[in-house]
Structure formats: C-alpha cells, structure tokens
mmCIF file of the N, C-alpha and C atoms, coordinates in Angstrom:
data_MODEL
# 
_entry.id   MODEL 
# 
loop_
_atom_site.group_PDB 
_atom_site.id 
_atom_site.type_symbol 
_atom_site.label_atom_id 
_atom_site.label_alt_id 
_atom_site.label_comp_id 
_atom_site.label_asym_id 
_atom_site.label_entity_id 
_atom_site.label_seq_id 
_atom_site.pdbx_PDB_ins_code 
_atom_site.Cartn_x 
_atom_site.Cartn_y 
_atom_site.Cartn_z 
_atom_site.occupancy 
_atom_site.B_iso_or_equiv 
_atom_site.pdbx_formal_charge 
_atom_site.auth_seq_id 
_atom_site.auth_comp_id 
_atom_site.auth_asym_id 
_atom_site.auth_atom_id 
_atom_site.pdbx_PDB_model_num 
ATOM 1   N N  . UNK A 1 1  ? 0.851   -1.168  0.000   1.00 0.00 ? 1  UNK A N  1 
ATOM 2   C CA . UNK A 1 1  ? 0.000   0.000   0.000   1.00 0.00 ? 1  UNK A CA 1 
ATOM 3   C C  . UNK A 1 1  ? 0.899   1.233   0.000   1.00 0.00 ? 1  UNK A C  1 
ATOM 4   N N  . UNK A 1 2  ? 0.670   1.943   -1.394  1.00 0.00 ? 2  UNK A N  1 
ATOM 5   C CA . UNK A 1 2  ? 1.436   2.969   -1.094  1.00 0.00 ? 2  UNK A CA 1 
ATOM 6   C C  . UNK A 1 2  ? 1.026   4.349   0.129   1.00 0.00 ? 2  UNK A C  1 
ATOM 7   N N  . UNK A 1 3  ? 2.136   5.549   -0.157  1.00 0.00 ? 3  UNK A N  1 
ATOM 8   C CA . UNK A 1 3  ? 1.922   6.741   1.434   1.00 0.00 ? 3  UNK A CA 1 
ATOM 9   C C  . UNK A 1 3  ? 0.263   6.987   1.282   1.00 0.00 ? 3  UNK A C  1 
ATOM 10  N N  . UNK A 1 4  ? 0.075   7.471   -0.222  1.00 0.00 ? 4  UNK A N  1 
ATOM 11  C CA . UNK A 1 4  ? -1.054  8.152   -0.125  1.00 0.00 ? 4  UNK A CA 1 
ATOM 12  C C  . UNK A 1 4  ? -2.207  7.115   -0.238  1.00 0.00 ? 4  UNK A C  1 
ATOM 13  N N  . UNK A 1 5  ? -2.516  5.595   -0.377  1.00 0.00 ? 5  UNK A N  1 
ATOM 14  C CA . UNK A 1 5  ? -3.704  5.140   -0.096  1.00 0.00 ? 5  UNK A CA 1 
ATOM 15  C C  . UNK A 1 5  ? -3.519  4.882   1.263   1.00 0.00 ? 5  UNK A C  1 
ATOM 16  N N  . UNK A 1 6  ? -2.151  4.748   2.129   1.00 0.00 ? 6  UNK A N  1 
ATOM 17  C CA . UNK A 1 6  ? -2.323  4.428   3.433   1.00 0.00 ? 6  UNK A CA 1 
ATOM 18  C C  . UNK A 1 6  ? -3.365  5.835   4.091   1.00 0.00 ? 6  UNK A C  1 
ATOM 19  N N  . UNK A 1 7  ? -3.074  7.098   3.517   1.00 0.00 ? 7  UNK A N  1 
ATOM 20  C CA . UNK A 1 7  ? -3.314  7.982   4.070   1.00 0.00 ? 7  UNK A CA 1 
ATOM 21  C C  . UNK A 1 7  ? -5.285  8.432   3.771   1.00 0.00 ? 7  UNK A C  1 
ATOM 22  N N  . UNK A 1 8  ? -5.606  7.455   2.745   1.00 0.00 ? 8  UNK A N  1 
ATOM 23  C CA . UNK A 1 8  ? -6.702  7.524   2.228   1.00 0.00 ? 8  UNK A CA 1 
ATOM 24  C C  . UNK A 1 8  ? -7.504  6.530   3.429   1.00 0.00 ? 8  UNK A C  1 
ATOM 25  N N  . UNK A 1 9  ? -6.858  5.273   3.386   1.00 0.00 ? 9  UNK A N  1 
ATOM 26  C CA . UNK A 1 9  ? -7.403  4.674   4.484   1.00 0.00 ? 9  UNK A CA 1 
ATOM 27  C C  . UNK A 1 9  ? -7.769  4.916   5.750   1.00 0.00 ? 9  UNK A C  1 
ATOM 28  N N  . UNK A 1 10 ? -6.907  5.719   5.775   1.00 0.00 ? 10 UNK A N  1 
ATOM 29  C CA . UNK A 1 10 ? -6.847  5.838   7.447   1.00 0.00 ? 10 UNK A CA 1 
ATOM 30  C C  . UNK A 1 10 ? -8.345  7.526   7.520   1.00 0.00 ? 10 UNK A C  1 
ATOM 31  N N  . UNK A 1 11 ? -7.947  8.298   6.761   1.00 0.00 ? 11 UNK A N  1 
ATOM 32  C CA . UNK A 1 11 ? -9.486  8.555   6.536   1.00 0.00 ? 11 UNK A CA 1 
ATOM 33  C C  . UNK A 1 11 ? -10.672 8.312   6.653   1.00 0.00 ? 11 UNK A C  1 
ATOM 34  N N  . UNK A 1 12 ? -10.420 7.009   6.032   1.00 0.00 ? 12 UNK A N  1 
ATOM 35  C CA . UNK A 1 12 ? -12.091 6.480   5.841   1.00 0.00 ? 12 UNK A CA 1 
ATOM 36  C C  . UNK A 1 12 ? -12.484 4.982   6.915   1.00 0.00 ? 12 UNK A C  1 
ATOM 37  N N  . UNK A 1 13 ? -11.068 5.320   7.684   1.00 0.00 ? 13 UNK A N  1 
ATOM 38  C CA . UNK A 1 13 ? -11.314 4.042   8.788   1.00 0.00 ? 13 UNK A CA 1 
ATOM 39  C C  . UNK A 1 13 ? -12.043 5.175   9.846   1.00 0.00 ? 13 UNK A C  1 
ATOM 40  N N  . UNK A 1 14 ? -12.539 3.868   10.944  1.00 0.00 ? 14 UNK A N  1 
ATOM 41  C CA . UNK A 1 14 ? -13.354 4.477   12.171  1.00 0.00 ? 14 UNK A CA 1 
ATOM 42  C C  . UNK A 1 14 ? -12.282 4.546   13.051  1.00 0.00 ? 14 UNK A C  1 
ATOM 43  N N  . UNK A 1 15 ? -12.173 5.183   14.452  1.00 0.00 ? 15 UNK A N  1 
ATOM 44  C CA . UNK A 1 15 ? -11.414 5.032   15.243  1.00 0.00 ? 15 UNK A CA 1 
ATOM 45  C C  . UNK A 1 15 ? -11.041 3.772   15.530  1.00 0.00 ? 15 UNK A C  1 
ATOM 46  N N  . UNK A 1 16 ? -11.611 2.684   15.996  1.00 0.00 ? 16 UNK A N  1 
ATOM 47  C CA . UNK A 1 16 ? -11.419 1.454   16.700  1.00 0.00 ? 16 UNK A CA 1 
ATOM 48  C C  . UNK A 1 16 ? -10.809 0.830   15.383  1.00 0.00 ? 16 UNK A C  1 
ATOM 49  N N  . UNK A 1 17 ? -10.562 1.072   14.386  1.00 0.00 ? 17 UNK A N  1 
ATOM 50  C CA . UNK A 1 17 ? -10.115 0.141   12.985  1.00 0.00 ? 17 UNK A CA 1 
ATOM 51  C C  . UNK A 1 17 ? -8.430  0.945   12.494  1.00 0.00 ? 17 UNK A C  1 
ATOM 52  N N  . UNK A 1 18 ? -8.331  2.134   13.161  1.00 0.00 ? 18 UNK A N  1 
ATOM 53  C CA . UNK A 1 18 ? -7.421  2.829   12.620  1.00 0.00 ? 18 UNK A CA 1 
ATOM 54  C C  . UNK A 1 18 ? -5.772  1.987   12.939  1.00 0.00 ? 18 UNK A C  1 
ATOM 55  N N  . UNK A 1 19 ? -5.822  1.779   13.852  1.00 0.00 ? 19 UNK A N  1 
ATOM 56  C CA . UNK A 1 19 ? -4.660  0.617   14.204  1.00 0.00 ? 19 UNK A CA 1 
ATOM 57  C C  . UNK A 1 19 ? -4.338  -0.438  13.903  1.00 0.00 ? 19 UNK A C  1 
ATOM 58  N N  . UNK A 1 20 ? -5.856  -1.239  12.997  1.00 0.00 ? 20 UNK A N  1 
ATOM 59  C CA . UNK A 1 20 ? -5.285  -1.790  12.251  1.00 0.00 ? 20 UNK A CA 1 
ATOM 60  C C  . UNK A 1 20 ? -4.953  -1.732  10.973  1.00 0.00 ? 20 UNK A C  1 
ATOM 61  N N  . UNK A 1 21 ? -5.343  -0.824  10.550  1.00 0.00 ? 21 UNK A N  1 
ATOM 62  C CA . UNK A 1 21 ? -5.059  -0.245  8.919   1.00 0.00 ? 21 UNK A CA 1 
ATOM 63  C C  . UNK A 1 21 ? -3.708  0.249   9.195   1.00 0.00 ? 21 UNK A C  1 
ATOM 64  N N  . UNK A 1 22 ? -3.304  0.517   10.142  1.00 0.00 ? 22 UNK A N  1 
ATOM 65  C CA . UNK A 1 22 ? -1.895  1.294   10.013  1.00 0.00 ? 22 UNK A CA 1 
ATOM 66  C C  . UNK A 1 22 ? -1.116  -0.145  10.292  1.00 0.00 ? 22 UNK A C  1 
ATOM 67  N N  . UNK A 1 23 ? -1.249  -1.278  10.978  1.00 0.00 ? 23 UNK A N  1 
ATOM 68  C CA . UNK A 1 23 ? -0.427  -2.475  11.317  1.00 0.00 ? 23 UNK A CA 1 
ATOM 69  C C  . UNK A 1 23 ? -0.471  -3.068  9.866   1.00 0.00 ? 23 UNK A C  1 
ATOM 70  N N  . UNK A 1 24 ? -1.765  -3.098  9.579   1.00 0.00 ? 24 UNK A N  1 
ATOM 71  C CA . UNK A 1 24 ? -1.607  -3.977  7.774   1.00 0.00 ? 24 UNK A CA 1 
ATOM 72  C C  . UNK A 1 24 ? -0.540  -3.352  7.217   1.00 0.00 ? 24 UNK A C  1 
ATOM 73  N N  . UNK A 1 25 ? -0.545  -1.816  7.055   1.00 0.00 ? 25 UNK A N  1 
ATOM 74  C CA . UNK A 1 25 ? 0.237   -1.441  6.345   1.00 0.00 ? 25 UNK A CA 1 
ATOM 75  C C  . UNK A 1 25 ? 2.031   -1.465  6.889   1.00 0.00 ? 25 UNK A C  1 
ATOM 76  N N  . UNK A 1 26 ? 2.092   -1.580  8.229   1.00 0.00 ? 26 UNK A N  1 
ATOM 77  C CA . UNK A 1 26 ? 3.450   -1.857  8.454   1.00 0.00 ? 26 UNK A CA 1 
ATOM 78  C C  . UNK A 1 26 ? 4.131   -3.193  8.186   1.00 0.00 ? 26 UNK A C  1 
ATOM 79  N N  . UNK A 1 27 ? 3.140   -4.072  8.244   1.00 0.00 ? 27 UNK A N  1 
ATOM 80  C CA . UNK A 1 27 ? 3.182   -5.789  7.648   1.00 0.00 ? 27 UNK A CA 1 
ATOM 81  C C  . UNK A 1 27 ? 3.598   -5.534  6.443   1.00 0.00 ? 27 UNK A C  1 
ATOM 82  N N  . UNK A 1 28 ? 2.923   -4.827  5.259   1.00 0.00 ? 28 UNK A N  1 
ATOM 83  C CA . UNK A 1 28 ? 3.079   -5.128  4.197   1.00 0.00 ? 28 UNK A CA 1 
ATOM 84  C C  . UNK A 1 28 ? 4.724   -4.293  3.592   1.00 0.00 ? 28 UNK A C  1 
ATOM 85  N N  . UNK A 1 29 ? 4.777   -3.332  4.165   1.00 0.00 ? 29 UNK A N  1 
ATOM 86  C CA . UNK A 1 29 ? 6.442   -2.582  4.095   1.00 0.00 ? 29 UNK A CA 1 
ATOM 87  C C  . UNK A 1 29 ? 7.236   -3.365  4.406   1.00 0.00 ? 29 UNK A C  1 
ATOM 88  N N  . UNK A 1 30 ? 7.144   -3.457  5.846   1.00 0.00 ? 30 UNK A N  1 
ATOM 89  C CA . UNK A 1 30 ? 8.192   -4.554  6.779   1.00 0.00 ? 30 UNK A CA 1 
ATOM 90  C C  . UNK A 1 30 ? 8.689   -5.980  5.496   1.00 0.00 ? 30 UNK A C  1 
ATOM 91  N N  . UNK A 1 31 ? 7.417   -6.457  4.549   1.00 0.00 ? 31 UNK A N  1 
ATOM 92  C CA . UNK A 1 31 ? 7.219   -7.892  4.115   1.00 0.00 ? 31 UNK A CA 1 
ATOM 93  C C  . UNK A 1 31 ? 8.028   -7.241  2.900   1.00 0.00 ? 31 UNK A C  1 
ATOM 94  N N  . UNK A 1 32 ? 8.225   -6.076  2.180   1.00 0.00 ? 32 UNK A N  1 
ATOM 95  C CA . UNK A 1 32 ? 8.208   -5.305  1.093   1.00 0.00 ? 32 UNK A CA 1 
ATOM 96  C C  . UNK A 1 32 ? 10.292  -5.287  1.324   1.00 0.00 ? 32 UNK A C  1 
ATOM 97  N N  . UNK A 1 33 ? 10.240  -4.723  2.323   1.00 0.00 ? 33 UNK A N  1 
ATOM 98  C CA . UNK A 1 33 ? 11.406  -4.551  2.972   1.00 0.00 ? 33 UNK A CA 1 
ATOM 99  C C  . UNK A 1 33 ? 12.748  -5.795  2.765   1.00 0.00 ? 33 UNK A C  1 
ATOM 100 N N  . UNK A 1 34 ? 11.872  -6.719  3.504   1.00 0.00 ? 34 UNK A N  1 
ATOM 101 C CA . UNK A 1 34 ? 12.491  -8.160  4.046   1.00 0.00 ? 34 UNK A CA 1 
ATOM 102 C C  . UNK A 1 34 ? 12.867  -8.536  2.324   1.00 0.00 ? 34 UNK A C  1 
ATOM 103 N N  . UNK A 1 35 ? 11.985  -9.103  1.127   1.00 0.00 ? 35 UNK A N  1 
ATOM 104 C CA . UNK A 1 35 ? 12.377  -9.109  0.203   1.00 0.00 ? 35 UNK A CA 1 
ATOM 105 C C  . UNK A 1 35 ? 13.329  -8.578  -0.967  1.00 0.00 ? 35 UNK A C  1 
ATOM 106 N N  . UNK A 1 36 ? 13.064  -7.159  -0.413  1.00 0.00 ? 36 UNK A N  1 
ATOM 107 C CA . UNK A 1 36 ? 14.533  -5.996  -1.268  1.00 0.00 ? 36 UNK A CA 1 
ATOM 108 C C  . UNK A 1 36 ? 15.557  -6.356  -0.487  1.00 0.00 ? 36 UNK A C  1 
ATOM 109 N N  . UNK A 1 37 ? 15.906  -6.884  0.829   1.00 0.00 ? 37 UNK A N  1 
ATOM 110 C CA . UNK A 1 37 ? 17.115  -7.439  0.990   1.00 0.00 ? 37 UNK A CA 1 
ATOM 111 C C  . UNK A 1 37 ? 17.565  -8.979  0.723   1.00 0.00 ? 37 UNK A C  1 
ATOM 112 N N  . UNK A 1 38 ? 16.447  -9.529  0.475   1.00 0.00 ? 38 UNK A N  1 
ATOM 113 C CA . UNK A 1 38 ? 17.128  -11.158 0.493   1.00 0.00 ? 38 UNK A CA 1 
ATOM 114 C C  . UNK A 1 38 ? 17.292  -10.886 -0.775  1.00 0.00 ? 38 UNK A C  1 
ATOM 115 N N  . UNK A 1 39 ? 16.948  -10.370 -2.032  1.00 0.00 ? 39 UNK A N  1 
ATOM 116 C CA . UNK A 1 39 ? 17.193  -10.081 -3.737  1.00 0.00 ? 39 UNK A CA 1 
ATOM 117 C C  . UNK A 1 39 ? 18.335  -9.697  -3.933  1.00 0.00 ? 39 UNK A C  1 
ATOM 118 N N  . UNK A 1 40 ? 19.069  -8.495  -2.959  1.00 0.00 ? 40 UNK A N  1 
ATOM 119 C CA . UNK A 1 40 ? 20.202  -7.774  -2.985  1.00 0.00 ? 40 UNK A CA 1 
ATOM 120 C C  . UNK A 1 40 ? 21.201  -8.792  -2.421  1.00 0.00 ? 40 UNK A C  1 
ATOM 121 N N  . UNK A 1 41 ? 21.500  -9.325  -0.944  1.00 0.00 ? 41 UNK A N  1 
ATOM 122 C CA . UNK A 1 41 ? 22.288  -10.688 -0.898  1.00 0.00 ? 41 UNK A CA 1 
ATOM 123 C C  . UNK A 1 41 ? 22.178  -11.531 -2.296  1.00 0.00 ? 41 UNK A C  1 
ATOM 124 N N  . UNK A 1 42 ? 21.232  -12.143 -2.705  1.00 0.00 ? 42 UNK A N  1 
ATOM 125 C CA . UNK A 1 42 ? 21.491  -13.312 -3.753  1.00 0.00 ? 42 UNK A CA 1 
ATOM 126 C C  . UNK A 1 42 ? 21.896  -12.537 -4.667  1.00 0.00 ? 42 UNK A C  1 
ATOM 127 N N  . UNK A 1 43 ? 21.762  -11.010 -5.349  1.00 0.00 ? 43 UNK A N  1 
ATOM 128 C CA . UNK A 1 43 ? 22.315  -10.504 -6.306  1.00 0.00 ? 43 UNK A CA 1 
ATOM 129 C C  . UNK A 1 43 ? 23.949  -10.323 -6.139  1.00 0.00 ? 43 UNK A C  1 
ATOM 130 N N  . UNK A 1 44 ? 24.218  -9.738  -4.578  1.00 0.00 ? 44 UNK A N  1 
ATOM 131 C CA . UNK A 1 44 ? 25.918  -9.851  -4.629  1.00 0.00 ? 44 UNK A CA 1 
ATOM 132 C C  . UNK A 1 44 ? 26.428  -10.644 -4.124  1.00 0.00 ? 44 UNK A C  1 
ATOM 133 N N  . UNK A 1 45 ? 25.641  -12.138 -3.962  1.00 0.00 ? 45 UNK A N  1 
ATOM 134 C CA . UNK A 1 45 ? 26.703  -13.118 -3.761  1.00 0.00 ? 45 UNK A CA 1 
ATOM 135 C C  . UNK A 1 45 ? 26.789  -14.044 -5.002  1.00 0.00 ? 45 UNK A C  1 
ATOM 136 N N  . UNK A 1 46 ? 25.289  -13.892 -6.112  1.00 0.00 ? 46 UNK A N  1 
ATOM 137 C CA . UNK A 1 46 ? 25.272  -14.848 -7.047  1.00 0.00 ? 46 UNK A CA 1 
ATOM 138 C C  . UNK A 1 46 ? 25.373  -14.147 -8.770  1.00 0.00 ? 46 UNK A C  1 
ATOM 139 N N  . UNK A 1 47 ? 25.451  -12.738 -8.226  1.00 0.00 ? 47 UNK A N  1 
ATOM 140 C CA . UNK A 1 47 ? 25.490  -11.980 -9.596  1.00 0.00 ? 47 UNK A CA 1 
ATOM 141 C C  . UNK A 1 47 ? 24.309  -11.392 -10.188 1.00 0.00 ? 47 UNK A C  1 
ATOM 142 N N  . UNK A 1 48 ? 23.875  -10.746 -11.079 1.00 0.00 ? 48 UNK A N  1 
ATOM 143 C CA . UNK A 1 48 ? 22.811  -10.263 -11.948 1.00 0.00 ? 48 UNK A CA 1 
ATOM 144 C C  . UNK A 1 48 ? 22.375  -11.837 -12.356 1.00 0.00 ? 48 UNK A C  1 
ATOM 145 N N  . UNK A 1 49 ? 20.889  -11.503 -12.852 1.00 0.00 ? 49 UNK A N  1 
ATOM 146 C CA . UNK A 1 49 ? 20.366  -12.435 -13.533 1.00 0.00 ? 49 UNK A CA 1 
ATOM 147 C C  . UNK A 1 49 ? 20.896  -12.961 -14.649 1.00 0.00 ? 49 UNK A C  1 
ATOM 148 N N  . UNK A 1 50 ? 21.484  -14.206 -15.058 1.00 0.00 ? 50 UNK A N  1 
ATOM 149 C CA . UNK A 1 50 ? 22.254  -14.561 -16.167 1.00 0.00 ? 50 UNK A CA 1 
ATOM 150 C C  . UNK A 1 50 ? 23.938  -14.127 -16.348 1.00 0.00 ? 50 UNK A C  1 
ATOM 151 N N  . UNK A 1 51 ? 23.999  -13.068 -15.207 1.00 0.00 ? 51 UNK A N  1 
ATOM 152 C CA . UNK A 1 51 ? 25.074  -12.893 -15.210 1.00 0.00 ? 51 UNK A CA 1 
ATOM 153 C C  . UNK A 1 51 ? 26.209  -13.197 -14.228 1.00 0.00 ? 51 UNK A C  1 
ATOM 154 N N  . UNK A 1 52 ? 26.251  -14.402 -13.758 1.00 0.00 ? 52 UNK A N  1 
ATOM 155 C CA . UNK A 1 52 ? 27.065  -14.950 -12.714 1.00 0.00 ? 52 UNK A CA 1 
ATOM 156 C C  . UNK A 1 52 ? 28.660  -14.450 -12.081 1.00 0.00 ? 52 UNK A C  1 
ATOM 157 N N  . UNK A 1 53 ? 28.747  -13.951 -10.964 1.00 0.00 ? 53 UNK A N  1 
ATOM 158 C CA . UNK A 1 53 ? 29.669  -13.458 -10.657 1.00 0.00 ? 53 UNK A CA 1 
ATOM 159 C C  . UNK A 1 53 ? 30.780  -14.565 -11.004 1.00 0.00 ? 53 UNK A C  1 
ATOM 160 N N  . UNK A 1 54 ? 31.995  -14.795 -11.595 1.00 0.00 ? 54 UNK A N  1 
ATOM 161 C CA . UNK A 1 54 ? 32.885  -15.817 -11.898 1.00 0.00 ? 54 UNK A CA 1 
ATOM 162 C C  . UNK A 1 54 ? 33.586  -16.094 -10.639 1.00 0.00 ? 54 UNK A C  1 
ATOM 163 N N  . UNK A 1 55 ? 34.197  -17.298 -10.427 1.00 0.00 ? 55 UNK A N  1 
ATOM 164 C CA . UNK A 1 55 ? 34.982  -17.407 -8.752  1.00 0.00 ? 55 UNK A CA 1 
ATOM 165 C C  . UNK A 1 55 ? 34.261  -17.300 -7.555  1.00 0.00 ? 55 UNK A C  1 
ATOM 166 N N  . UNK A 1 56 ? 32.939  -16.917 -7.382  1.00 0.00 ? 56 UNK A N  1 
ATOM 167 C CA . UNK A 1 56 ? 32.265  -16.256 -6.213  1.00 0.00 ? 56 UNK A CA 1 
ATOM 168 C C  . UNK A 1 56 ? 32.368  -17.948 -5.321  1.00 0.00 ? 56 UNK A C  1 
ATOM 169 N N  . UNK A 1 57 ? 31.595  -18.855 -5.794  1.00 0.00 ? 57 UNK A N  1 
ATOM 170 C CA . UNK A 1 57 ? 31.344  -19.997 -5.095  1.00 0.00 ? 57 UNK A CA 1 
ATOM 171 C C  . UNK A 1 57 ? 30.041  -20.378 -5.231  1.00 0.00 ? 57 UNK A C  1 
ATOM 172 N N  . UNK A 1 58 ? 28.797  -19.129 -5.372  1.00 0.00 ? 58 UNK A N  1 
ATOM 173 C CA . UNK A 1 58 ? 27.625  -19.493 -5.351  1.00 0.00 ? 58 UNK A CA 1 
ATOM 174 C C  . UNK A 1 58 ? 26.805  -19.273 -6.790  1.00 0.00 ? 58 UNK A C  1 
ATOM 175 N N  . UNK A 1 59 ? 25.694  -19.853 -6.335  1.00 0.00 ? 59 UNK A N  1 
ATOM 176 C CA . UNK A 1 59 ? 25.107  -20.302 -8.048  1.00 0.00 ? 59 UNK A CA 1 
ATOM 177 C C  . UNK A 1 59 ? 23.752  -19.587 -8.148  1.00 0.00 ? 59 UNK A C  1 
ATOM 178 N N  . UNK A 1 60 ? 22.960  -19.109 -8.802  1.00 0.00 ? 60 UNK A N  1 
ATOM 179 C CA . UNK A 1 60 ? 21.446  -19.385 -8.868  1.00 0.00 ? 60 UNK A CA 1 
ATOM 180 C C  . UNK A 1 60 ? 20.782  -20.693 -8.766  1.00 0.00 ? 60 UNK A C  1 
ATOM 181 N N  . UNK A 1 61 ? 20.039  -21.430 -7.820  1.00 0.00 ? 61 UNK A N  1 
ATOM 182 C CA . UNK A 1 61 ? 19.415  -22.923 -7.744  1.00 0.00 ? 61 UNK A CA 1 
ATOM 183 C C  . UNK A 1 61 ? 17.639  -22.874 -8.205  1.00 0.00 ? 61 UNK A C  1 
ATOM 184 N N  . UNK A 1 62 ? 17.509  -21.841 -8.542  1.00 0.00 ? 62 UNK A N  1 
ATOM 185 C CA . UNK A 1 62 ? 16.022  -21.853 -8.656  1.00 0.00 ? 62 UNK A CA 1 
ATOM 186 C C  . UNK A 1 62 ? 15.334  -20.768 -7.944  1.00 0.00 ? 62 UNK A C  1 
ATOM 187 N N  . UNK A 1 63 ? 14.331  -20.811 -7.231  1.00 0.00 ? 63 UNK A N  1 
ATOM 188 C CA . UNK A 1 63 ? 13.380  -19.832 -6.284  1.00 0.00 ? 63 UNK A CA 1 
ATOM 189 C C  . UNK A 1 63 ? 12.456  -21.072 -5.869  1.00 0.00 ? 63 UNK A C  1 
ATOM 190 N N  . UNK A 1 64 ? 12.550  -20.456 -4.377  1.00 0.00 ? 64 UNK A N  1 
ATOM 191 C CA . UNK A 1 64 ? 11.766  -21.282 -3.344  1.00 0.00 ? 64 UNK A CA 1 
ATOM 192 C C  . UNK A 1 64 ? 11.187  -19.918 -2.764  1.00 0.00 ? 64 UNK A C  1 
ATOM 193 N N  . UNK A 1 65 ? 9.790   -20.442 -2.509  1.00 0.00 ? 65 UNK A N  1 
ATOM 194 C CA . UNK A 1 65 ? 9.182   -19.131 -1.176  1.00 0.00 ? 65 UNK A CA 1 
ATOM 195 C C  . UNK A 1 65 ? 10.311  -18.933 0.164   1.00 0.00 ? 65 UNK A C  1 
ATOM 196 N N  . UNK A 1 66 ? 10.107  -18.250 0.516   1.00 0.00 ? 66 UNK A N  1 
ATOM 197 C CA . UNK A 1 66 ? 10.449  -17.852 2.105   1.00 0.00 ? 66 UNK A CA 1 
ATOM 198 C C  . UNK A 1 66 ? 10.030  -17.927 3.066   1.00 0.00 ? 66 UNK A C  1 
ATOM 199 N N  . UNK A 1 67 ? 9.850   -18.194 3.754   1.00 0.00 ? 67 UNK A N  1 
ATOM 200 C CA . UNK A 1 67 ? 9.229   -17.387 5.209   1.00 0.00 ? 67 UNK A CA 1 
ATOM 201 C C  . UNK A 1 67 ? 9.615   -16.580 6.306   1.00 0.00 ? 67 UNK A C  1 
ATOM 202 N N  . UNK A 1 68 ? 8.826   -15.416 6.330   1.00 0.00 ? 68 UNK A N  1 
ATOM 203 C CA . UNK A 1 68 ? 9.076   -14.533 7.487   1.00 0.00 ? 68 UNK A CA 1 
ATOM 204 C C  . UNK A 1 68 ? 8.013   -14.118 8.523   1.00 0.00 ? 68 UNK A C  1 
ATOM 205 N N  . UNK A 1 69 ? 8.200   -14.234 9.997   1.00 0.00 ? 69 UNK A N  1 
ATOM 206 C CA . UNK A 1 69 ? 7.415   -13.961 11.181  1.00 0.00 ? 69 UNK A CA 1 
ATOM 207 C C  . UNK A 1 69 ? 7.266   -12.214 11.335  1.00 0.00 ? 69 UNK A C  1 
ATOM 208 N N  . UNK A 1 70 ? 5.929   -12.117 10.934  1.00 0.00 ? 70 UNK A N  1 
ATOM 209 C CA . UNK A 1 70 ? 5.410   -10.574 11.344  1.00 0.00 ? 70 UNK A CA 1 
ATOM 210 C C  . UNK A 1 70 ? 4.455   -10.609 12.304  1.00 0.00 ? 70 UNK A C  1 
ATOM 211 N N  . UNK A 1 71 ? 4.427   -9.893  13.461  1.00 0.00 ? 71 UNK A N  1 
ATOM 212 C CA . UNK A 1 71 ? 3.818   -9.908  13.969  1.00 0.00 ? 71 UNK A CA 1 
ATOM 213 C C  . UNK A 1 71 ? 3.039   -11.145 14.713  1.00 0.00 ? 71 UNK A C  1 
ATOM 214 N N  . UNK A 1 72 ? 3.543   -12.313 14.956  1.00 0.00 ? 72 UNK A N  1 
ATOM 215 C CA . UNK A 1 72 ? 3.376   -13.464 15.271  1.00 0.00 ? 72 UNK A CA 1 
ATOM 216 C C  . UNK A 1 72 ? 2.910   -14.412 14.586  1.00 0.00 ? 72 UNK A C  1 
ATOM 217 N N  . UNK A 1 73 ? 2.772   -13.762 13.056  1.00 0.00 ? 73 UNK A N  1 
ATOM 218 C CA . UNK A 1 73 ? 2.098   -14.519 12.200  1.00 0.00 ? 73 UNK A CA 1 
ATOM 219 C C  . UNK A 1 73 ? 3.260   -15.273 11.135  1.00 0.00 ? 73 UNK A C  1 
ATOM 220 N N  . UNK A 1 74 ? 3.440   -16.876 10.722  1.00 0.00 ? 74 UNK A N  1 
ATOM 221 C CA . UNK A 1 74 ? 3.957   -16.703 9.877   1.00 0.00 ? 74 UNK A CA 1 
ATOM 222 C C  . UNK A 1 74 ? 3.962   -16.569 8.274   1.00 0.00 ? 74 UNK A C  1 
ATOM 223 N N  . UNK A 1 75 ? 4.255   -15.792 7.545   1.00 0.00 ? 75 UNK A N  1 
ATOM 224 C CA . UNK A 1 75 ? 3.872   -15.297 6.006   1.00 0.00 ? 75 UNK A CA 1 
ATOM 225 C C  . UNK A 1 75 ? 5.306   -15.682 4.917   1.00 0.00 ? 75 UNK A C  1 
ATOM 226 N N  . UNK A 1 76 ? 4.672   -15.952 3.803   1.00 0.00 ? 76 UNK A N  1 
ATOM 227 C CA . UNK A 1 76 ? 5.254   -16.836 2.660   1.00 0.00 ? 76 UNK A CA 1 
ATOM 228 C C  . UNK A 1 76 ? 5.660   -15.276 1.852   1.00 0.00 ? 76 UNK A C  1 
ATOM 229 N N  . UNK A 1 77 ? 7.186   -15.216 1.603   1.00 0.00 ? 77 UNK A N  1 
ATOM 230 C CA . UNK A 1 77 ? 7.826   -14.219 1.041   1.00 0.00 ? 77 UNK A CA 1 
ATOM 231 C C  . UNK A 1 77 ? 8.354   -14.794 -0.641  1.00 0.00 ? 77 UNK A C  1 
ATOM 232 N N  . UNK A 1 78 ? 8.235   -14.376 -1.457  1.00 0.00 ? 78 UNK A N  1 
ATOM 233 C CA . UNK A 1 78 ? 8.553   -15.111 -2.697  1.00 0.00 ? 78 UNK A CA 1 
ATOM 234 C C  . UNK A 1 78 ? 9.221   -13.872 -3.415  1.00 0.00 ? 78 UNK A C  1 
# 
C-alpha cells in the first residue's frame, strides 16, 4: 500500500479500525522490505540475472518461497 492510499485509508477508517489499517500497512512494508534485501544478498553473492559473478562460489538454484514472522504470524515471502 502505497503513502497516499495508506493515508486515504486511514481517513475512511473508524477510530477502533485505525490501528489496524496502520499495522496492515506496516506488515506489508516490513514484508516489502524483508524481500529488497534477500534479492540484494542473492544478487551480490550470485550476480545479476544470467550474469554470474565468476569465482564467487555461489550459483542461482532456482526460487523457493520464504518465510518470514510478522507480527506473530507466519507469512510466505517469494
């Protein structure tokens, strides 16, 4: 959710709902977050796409989901 629909939401939420429209939306950054770094590791340890760092040690093996714990919940990162 980008700034300005978070900011739309939270508008058109009621008081008692506003906390959670703002937690969805920290879930979904936080989840947004977690992925731009596991991409950036596999990019500088395994190279650009197709473009394999030479000597490094590590390979591209495919893509598997992830998982990461937000908020006590656990959620599938891909």
């Amino acid at each position: 959710m980008k700034e300005a629909t978070l900011i739309e939401a939270l508008r058109q939420a009621s008081l008692g709902e506003i906390g959670e429209v703002f937690r969805g939306w920290v879930q979904e950054v936080t989840k947004e977050a977690v992925v731009s770094v596991m991409f950036q590791e596999v990019e500088e340890l395994c190279g650009a796409f197709y473009h394999p760092v030479s000597g490094s040690g590590f390979k591209r093996g495919g893509s598997a989901a992830g998982r990461i714990v937000l908020n006590g919940v656990e959620e599938e990162v891909v």
